[in-house]
PyMOL CGO cylinders between C-alpha atoms (Angstrom):
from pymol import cmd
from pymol.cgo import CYLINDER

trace = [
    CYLINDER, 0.00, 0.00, 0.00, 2.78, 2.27, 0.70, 0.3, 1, 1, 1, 1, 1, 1,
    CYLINDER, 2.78, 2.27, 0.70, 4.55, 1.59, -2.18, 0.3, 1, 1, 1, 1, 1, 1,
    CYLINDER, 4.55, 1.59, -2.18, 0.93, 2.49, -4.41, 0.3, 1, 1, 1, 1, 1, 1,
    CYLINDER, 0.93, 2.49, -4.41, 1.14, 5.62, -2.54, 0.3, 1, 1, 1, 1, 1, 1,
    CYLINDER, 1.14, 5.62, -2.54, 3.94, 6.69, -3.19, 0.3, 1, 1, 1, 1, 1, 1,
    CYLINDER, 3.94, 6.69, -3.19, 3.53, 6.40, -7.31, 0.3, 1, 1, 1, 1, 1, 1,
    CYLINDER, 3.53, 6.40, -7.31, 0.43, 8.21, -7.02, 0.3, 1, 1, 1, 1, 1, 1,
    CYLINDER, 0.43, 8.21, -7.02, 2.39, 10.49, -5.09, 0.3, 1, 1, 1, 1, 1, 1,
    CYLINDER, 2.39, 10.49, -5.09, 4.50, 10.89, -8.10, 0.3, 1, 1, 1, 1, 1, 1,
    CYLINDER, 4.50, 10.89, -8.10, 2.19, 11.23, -10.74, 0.3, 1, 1, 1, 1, 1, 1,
    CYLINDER, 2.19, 11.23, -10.74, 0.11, 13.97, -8.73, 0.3, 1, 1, 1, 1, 1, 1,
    CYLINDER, 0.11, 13.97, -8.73, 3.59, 16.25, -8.98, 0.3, 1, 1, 1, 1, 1, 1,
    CYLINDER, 3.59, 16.25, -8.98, 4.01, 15.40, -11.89, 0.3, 1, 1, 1, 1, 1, 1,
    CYLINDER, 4.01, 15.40, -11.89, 0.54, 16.88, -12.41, 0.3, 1, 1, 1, 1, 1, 1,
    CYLINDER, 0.54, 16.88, -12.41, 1.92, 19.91, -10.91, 0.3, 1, 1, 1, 1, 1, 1,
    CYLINDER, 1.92, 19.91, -10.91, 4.78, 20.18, -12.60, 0.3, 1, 1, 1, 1, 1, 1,
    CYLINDER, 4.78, 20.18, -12.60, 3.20, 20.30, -16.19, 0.3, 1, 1, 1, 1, 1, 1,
    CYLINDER, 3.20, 20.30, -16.19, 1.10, 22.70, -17.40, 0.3, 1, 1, 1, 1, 1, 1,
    CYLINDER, 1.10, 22.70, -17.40, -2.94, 22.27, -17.30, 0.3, 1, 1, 1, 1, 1, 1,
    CYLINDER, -2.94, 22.27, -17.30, -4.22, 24.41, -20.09, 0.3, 1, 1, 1, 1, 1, 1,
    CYLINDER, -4.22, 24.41, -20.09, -2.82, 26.25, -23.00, 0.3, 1, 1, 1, 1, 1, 1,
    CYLINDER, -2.82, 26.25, -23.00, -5.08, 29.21, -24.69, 0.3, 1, 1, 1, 1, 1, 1,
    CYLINDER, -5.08, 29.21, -24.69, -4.72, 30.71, -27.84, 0.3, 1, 1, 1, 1, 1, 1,
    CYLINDER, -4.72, 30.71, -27.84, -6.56, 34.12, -28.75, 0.3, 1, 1, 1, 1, 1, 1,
    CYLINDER, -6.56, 34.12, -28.75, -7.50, 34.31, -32.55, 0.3, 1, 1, 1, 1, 1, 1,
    CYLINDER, -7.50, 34.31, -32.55, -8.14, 37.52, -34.68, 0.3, 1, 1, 1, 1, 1, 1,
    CYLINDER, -8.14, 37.52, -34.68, -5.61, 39.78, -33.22, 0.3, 1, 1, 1, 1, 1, 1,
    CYLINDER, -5.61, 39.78, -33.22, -2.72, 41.17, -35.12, 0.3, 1, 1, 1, 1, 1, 1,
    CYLINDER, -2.72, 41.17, -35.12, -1.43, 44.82, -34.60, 0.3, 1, 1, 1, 1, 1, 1,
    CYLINDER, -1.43, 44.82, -34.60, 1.91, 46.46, -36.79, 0.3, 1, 1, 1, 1, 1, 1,
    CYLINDER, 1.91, 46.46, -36.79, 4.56, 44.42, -34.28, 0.3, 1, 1, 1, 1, 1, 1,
    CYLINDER, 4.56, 44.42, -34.28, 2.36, 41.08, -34.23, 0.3, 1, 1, 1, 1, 1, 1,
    CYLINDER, 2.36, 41.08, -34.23, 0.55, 38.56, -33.01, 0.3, 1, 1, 1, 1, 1, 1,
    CYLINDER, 0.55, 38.56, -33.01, -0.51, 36.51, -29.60, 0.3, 1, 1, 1, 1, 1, 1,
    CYLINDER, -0.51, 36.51, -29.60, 1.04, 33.03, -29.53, 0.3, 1, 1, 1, 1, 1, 1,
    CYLINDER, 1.04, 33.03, -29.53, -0.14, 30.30, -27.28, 0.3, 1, 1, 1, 1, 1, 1,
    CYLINDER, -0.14, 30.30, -27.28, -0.53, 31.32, -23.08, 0.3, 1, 1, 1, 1, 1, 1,
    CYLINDER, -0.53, 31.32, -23.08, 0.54, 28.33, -21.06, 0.3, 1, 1, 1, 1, 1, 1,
    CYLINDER, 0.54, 28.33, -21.06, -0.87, 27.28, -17.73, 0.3, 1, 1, 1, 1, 1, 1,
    CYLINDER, -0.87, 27.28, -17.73, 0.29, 26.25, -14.53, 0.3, 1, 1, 1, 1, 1, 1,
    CYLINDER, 0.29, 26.25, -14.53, -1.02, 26.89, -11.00, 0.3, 1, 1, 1, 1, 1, 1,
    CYLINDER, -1.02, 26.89, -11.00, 1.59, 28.72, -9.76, 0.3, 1, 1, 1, 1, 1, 1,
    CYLINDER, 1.59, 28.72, -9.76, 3.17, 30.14, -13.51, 0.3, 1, 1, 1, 1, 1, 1,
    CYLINDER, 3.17, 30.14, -13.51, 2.24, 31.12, -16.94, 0.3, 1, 1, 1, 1, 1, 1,
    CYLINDER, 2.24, 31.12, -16.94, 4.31, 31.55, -20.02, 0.3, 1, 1, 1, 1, 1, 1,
    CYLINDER, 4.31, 31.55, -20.02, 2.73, 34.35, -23.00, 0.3, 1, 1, 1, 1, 1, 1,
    CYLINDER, 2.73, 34.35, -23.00, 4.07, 34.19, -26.68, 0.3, 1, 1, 1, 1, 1, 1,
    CYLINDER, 4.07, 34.19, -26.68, 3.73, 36.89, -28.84, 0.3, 1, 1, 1, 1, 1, 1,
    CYLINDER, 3.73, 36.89, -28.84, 5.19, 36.10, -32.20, 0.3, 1, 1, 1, 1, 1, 1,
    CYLINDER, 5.19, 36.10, -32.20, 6.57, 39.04, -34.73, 0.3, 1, 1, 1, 1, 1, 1,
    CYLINDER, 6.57, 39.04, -34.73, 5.55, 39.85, -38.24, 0.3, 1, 1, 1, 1, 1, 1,
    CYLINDER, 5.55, 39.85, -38.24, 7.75, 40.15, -40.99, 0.3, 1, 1, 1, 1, 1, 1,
    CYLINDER, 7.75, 40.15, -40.99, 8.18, 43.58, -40.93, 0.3, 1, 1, 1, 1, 1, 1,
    CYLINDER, 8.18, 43.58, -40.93, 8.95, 43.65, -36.93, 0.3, 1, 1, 1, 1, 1, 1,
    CYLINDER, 8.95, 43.65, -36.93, 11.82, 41.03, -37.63, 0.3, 1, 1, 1, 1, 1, 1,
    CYLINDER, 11.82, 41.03, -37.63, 13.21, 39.27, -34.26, 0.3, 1, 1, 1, 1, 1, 1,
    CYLINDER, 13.21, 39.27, -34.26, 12.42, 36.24, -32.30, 0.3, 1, 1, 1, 1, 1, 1,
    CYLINDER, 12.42, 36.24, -32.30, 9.37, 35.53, -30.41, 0.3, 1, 1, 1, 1, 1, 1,
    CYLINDER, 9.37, 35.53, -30.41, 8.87, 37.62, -27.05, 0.3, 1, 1, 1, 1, 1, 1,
    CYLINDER, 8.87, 37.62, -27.05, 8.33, 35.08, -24.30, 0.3, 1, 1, 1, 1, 1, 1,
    CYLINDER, 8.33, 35.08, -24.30, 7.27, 36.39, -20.99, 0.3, 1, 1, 1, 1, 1, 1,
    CYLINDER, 7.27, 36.39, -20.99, 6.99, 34.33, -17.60, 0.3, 1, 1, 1, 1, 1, 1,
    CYLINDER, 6.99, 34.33, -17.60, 4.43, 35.21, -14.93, 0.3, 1, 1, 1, 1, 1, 1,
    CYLINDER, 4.43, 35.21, -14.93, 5.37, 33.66, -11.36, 0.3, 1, 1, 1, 1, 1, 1,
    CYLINDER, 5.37, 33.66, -11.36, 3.26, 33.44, -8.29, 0.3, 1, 1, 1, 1, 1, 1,
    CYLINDER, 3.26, 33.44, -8.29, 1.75, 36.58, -7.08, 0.3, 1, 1, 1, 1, 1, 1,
    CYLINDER, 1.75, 36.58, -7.08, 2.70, 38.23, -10.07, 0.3, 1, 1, 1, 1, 1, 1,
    CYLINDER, 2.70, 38.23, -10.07, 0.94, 35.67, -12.11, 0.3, 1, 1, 1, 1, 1, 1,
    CYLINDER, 0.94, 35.67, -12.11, -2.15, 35.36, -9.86, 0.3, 1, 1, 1, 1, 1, 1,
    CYLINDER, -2.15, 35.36, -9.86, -2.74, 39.46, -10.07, 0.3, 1, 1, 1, 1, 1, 1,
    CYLINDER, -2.74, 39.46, -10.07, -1.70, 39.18, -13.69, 0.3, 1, 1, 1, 1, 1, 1,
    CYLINDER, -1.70, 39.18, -13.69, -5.06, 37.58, -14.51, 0.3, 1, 1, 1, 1, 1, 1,
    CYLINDER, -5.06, 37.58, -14.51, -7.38, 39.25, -11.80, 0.3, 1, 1, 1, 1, 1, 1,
    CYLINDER, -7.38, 39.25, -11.80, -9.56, 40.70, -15.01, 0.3, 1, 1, 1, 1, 1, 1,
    CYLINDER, -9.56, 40.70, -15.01, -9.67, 37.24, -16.74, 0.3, 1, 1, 1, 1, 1, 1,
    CYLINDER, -9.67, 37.24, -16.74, -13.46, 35.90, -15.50, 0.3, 1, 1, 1, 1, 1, 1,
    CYLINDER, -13.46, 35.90, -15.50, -15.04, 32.30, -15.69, 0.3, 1, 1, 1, 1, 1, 1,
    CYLINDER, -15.04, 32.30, -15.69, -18.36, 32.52, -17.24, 0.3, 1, 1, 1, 1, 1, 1,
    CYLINDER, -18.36, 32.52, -17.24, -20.56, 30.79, -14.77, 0.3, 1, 1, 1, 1, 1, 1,
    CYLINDER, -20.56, 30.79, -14.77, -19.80, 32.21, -11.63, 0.3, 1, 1, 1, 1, 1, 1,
    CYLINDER, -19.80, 32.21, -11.63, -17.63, 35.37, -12.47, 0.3, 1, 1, 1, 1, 1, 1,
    CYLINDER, -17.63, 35.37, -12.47, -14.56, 34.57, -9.93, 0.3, 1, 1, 1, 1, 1, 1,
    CYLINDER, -14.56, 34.57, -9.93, -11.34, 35.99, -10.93, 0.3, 1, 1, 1, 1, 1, 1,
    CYLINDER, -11.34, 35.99, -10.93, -8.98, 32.94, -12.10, 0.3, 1, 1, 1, 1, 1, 1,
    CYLINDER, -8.98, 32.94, -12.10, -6.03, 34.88, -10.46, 0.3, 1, 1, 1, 1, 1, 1,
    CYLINDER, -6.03, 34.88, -10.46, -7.90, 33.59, -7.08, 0.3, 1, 1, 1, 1, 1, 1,
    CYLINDER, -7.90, 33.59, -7.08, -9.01, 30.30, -8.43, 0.3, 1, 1, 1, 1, 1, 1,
    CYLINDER, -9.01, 30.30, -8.43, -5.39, 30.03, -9.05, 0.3, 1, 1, 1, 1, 1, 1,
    CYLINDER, -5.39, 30.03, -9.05, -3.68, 31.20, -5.83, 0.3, 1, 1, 1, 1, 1, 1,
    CYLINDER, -3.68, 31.20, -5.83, -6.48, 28.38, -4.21, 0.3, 1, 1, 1, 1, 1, 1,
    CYLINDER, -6.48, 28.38, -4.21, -5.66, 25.97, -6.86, 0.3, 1, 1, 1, 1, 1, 1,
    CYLINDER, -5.66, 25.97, -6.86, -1.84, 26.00, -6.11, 0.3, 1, 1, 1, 1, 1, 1,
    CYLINDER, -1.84, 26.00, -6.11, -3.04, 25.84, -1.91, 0.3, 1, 1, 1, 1, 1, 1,
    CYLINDER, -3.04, 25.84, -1.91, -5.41, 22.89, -2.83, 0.3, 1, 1, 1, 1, 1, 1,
    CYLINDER, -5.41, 22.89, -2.83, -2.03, 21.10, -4.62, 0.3, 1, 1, 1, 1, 1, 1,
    CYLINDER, -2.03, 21.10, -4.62, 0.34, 21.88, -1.67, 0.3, 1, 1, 1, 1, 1, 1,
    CYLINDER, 0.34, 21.88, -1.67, -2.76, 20.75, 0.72, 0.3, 1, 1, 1, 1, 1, 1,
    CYLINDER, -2.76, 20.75, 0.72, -3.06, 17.18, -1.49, 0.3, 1, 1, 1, 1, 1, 1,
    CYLINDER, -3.06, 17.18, -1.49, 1.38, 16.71, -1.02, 0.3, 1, 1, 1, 1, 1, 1,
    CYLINDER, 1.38, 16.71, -1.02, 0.67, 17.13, 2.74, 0.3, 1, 1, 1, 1, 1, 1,
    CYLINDER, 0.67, 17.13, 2.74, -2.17, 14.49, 2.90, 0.3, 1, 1, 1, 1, 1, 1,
    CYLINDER, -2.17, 14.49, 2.90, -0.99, 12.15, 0.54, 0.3, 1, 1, 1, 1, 1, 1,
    CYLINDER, -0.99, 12.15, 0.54, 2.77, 12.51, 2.34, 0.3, 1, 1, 1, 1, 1, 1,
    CYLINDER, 2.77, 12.51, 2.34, 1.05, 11.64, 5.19, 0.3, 1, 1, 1, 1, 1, 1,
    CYLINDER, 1.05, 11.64, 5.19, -0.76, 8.69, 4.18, 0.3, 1, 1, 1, 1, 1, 1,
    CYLINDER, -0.76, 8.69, 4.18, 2.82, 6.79, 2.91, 0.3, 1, 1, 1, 1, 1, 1,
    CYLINDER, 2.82, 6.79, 2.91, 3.52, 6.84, 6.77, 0.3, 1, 1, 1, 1, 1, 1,
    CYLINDER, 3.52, 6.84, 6.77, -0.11, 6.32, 8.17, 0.3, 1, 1, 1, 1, 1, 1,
    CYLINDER, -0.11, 6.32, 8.17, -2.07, 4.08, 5.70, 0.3, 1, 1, 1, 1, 1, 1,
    CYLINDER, -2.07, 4.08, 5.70, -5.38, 5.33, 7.08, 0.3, 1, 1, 1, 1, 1, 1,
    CYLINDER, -5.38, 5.33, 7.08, -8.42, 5.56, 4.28, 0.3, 1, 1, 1, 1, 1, 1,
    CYLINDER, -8.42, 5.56, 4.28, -9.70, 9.32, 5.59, 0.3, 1, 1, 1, 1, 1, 1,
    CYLINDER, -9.70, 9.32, 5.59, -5.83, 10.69, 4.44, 0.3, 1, 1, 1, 1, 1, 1,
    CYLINDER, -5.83, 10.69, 4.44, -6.44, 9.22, 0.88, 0.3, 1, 1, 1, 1, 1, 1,
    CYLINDER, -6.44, 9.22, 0.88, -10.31, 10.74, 0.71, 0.3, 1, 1, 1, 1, 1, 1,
    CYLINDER, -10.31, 10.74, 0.71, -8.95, 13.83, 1.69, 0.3, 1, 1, 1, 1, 1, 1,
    CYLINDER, -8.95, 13.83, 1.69, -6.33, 13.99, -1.12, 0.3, 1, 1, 1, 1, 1, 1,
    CYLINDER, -6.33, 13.99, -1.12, -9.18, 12.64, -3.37, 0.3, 1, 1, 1, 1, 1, 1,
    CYLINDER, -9.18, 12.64, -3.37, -11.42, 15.70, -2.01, 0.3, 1, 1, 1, 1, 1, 1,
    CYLINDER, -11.42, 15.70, -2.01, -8.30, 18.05, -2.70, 0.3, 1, 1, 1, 1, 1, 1,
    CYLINDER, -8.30, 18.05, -2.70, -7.74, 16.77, -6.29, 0.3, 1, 1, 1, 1, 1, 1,
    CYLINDER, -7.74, 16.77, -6.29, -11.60, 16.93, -7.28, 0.3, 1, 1, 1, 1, 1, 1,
    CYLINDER, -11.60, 16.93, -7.28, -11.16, 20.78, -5.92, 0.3, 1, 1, 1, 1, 1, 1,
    CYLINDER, -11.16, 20.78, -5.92, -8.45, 21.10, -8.17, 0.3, 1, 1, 1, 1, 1, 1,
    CYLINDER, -8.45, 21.10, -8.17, -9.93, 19.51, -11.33, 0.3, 1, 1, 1, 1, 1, 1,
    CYLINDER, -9.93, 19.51, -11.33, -12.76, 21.84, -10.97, 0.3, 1, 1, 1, 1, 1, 1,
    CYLINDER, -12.76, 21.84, -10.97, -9.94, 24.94, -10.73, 0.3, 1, 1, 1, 1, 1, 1,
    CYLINDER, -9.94, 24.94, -10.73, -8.96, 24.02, -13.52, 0.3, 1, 1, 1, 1, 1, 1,
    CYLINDER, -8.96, 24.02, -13.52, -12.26, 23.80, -15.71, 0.3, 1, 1, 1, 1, 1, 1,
    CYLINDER, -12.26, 23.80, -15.71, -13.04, 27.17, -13.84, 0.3, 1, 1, 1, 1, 1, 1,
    CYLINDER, -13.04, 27.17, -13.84, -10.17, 28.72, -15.50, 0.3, 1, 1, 1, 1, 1, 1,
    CYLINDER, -10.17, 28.72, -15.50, -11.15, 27.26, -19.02, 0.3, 1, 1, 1, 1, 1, 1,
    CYLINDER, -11.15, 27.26, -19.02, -14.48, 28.79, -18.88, 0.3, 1, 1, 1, 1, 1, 1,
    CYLINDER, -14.48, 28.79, -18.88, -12.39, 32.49, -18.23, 0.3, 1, 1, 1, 1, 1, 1,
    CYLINDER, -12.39, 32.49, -18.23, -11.54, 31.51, -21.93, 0.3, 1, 1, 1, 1, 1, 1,
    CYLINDER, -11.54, 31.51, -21.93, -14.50, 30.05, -23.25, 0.3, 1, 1, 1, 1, 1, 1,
    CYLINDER, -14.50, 30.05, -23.25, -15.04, 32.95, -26.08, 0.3, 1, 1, 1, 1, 1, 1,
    CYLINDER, -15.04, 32.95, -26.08, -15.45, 32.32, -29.97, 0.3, 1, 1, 1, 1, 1, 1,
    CYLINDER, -15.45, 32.32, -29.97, -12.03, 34.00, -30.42, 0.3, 1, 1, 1, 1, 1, 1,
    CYLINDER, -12.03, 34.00, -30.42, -10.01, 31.74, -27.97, 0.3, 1, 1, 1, 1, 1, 1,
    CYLINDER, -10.01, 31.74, -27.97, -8.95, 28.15, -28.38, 0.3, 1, 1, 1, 1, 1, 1,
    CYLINDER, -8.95, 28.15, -28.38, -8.29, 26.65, -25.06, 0.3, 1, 1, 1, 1, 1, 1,
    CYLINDER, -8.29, 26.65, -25.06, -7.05, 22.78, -24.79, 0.3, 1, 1, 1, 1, 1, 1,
    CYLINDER, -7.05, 22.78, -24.79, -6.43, 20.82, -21.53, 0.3, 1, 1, 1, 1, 1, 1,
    CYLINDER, -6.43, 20.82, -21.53, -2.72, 19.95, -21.18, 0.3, 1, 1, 1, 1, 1, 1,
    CYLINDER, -2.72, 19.95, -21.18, -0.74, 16.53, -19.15, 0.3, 1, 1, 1, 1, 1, 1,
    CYLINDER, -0.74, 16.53, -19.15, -1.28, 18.53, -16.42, 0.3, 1, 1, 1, 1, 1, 1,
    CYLINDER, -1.28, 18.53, -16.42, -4.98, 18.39, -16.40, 0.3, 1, 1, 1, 1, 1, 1,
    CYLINDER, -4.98, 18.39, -16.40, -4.87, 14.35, -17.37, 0.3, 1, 1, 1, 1, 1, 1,
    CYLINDER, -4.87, 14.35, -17.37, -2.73, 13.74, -14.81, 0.3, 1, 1, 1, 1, 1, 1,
    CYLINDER, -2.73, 13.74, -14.81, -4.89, 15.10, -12.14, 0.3, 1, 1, 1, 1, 1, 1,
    CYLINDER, -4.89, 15.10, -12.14, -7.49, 13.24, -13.36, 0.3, 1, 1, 1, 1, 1, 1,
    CYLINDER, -7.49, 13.24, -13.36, -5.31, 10.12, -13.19, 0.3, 1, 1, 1, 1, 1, 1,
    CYLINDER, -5.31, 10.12, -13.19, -4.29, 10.97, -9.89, 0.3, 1, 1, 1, 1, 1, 1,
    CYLINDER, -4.29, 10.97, -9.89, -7.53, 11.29, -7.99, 0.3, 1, 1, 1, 1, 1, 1,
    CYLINDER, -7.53, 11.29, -7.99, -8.83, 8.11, -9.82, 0.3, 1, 1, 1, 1, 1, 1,
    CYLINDER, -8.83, 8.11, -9.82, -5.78, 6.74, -8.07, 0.3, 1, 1, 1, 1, 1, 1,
    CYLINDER, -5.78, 6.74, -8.07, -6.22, 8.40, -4.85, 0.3, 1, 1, 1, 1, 1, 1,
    CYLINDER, -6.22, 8.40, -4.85, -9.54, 7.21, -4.62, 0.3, 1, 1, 1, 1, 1, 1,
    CYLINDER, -9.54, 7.21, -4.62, -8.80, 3.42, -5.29, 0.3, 1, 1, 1, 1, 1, 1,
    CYLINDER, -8.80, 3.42, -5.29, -5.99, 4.02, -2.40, 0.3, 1, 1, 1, 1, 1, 1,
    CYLINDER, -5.99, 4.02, -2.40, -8.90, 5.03, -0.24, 0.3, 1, 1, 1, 1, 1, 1,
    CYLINDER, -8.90, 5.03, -0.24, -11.48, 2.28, -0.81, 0.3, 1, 1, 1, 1, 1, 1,
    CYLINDER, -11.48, 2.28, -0.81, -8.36, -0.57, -0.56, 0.3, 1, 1, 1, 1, 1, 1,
    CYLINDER, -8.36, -0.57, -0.56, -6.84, 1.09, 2.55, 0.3, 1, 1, 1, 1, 1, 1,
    CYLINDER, -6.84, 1.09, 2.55, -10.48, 1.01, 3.84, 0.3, 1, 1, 1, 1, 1, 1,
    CYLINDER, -10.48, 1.01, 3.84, -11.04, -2.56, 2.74, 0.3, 1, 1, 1, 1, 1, 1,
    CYLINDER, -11.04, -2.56, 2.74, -7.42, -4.00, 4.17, 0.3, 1, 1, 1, 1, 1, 1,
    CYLINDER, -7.42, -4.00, 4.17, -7.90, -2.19, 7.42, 0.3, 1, 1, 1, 1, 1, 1,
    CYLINDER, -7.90, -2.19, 7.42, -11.09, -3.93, 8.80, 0.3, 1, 1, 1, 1, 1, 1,
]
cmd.load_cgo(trace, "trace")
């Protein structure tokens, strides 16, 4: 059991450690260029913005961390409920360190409530995640779900077979 935690252990940082979505905006080109592909992480987010022919050069990449990257996108609002993804994201990346803790704790106590919790936690974080989609669900963006996203999927499906045989072994 330990050994099955600590793999999905694994693959939930790995889940952090990739990015979840990646958003392109369509239809906008000014004298210097045009938007690339905006990649998404809890806790970071990488912009493109790609040069025309007459504005020679390479690409300008720019890297949002942390606090910078959760007020960066304070404007950016999910359709349904109208939260700010910059806060869905700062509770995102707390709902990931939250799941480590949990999940860290279960390798050493094999108890079935530690692996609900991290299932609980990784449901939370899924539905970050679609949150910040819908911020982008417009005719003129393309978003697509990245490893990231998959992998948290993967996870809590994991997570939540840890519970029920941690449950089932300890009667």
């Amino acid at each position: 059991m330990k050994v099955y935690s600590i793999l999905t252990l694994i693959l939930f940082l790995f889940s952090i450690v990739y990015p979840f979505l990646q958003v392109q905006l369509f239809g906008l080109v000014t004298f210097t260029g045009a938007p690339g592909p905006e990649t998404f992480w809890s806790f970071r987010a990488t912009t493109v913005w790609f040069r025309t022919p007459d504005s020679p050069g390479s690409p300008i990449i720019r890297e949002y961390w942390f606090a910078d990257y959760w007020t960066q996108y304070t404007s950016y609002r999910t359709v349904e409920l109208g939260f700010g993804i910059g806060s869905i994201l700062a509770f995102m990346f707390g709902a990931q360190v939250l799941t480590i803790l949990f999940a860290a704790s279960a390798i050493f106590k094999v108890k079935p409530y530690l692996f609900l919790v991290s299932v609980i936690f990784n449901v939370f974080i899924i539905v970050f995640m679609w949150l910040t989609s819908r911020a982008f669900s417009y005719s003129y963006y393309r978003c697509s779900f990245q490893a990231g996203f998959w992998l948290t999927v993967a996870s809590a499906t994991l997570f939540l077979a840890g519970s029920i045989l941690s449950w089932k072994f300890s009667r």
